[in-house]
C-alpha positions in Angstrom: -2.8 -15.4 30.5 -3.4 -12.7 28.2 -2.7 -13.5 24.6 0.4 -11.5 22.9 -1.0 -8.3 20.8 -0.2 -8.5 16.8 2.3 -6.2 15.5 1.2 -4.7 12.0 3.0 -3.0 9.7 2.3 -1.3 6.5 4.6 -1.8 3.3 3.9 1.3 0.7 5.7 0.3 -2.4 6.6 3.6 -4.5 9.8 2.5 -6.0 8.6 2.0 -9.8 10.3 4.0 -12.6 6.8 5.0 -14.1 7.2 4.3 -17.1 4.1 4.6 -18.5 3.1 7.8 -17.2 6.6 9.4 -18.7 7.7 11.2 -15.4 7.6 10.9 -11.6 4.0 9.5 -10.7 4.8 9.7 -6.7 5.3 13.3 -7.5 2.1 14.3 -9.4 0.2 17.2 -7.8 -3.1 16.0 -6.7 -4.7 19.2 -4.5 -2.3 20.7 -3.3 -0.2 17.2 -2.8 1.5 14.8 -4.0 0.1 11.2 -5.6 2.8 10.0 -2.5 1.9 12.2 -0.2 -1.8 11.5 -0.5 -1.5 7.8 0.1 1.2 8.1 3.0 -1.3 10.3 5.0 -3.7 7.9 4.8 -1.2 4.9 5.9 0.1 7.3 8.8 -3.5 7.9 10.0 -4.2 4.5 10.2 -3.8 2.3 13.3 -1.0 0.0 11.2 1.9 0.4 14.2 4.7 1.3 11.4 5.0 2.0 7.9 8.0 1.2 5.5 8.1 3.5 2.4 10.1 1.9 -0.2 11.5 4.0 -2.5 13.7 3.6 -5.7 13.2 5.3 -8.9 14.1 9.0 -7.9 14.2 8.2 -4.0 16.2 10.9 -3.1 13.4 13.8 -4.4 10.8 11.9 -3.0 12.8 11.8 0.1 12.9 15.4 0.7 9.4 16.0 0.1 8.6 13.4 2.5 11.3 14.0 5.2 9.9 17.4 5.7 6.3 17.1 5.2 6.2 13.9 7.8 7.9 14.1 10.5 6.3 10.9 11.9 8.6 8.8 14.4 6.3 5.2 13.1 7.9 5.8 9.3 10.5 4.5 7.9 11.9 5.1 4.2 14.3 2.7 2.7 15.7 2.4 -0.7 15.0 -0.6 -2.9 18.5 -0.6 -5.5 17.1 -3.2 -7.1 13.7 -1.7 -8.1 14.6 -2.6 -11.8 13.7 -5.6 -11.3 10.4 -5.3 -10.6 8.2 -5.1 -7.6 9.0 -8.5 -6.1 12.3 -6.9 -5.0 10.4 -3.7 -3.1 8.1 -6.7 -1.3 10.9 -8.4 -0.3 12.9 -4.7 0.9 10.1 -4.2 2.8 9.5 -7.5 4.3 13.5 -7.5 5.5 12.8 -4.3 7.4 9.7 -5.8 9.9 10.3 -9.9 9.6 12.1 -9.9 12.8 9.6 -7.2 14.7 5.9 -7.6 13.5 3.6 -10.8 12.9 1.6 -9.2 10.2 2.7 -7.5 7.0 -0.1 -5.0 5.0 1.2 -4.1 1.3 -0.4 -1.2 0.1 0.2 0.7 -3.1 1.7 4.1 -3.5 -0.5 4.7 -6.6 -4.2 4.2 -5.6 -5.1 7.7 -4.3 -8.7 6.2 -3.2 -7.5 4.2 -0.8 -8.8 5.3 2.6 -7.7 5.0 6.4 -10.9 3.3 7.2 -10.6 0.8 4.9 -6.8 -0.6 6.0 -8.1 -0.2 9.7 -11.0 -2.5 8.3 -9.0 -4.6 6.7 -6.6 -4.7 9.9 -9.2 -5.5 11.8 -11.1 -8.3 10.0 -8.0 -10.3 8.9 -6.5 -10.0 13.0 -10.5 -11.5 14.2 -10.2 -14.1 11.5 -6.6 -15.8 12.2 -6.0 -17.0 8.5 -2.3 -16.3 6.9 -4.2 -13.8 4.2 -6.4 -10.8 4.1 -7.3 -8.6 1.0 -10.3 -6.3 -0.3 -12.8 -8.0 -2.2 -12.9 -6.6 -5.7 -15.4 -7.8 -8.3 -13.5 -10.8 -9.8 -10.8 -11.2 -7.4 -8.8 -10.3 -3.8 -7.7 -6.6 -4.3 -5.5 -4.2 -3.1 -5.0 -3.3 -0.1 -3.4 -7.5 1.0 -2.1 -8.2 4.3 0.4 -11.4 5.1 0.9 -12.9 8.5 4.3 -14.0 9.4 3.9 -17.8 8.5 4.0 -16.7 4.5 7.2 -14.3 5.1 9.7 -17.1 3.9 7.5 -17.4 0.3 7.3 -13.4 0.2 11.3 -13.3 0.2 11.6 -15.6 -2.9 9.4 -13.8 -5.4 10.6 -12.6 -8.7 10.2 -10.7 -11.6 7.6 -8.0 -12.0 4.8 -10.2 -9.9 3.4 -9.3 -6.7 2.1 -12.1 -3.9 -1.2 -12.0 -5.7 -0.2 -15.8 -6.6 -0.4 -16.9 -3.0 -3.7 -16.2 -2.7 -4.5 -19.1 -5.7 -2.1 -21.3 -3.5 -4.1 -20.8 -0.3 -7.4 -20.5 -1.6 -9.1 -21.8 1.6 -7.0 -19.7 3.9 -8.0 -16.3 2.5 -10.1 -13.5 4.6 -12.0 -11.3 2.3 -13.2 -8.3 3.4 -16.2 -6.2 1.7 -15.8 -2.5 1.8 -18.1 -0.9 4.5 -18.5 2.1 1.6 -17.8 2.2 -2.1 -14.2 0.8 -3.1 -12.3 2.6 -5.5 -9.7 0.4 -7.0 -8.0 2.8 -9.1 -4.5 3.3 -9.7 -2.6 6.4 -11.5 -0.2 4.6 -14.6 -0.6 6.8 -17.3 -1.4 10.8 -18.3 -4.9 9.7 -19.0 -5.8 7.6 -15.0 -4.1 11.0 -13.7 -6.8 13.0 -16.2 -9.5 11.0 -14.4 -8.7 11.3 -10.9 -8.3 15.1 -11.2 -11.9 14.6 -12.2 -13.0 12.8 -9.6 -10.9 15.0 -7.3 -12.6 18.1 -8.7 -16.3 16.1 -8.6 -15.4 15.4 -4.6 -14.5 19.2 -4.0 -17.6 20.5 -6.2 -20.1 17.6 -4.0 -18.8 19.1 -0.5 -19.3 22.5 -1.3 -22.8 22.0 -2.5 -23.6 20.3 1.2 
């Protein structure tokens, strides 16, 4: 008998009020797109079956951008209310949307532009072949972004609070962990203030300049 397929889904959290930044970080223009749009498109690409975008701080102007740039029947967008407090509450938004439909959760952030579509379908992929609760990107000193959660750790997912992610359960279940190495250079990044938006223009501009000059 043929063993059931995994569903995965991918949770994009892009409620936070950026404080830090001083405006609208999901709607920073990063060549000719937005921070948002740039990570979505990636997500979208990927071979994650559905993808929840959780909004909250200024959902409904992200919402139009989105709405008519994607027009992609495996999105959803849902509004986290309570995004105030913190991003426990988008993880748990998103995890109510798929807990009845898909085995596998993937949370991926909406502000770390360098995150590629090969790397989630690498990450997919490893942590499916591997059948331990917990996958995640090895970063230098610990599991990094993206992380992906199989159904077993849903119940702990829904009961997190504060401004803390599930980075905790991976300490608890040391020994159940898949960690993946990035097949190409991992860029960690994330945009939080005027000056990480400085650099990745940058490094945007450096990318552009090197492909030209092939």
């Amino acid at each position: 008998m043929n063993q059931r397929v995994q569903r995965v889904a991918g949770i994009l959290l892009a409620a936070g009020a950026s404080t830090r930044m001083g405006k609208t970080k999901q709607l920073l223009p990063l060549g000719g797109q937005t921070l948002i749009e740039r990570v979505l498109i990636e997500a979208l690409t990927s071979k994650l079956e559905r993808i929840v975008l959780v909004l909250g701080y200024q959902a409904g102007d992200i919402k139009k951008i989105i709405t008519s740039s994607f027009p992609q029947p495996k999105l959803s967008i849902i509004e986290n209310r309570q995004f105030k407090q913190g991003i426990s509450s988008s993880i748990i938004a998103g995890i109510s949307e798929i807990e009845n439909t898909h085995d596998h959760a993937m949370i991926l952030l909406g502000d770390m532009p360098f995150i590629h579509r090969d790397l989630i379908n690498l990450l997919l992929c490893r942590h499916l072949q591997s059948g331990l609760p917990l996958g995640a990107i090895k970063g230098k000193d610990r599991p990094a972004h993206p992380m992906i959660f199989s159904r077993a750790l849903y119940p702990e997912l829904l009961i997190l609070q504060g401004d803390v992610g599930a980075r905790e359960l991976f300490t608890k279940y040391k020994d159940q962990v898949c960690l993946i190495v990035p097949e190409r250079p991992y860029d960690g990044r994330d945009i939080d203030t005027p000056e990480d938006y400085a650099g990745f223009q940058i490094s945007l501009k450096n990318q552009v300049d090197e492909q030209n000059n092939k």
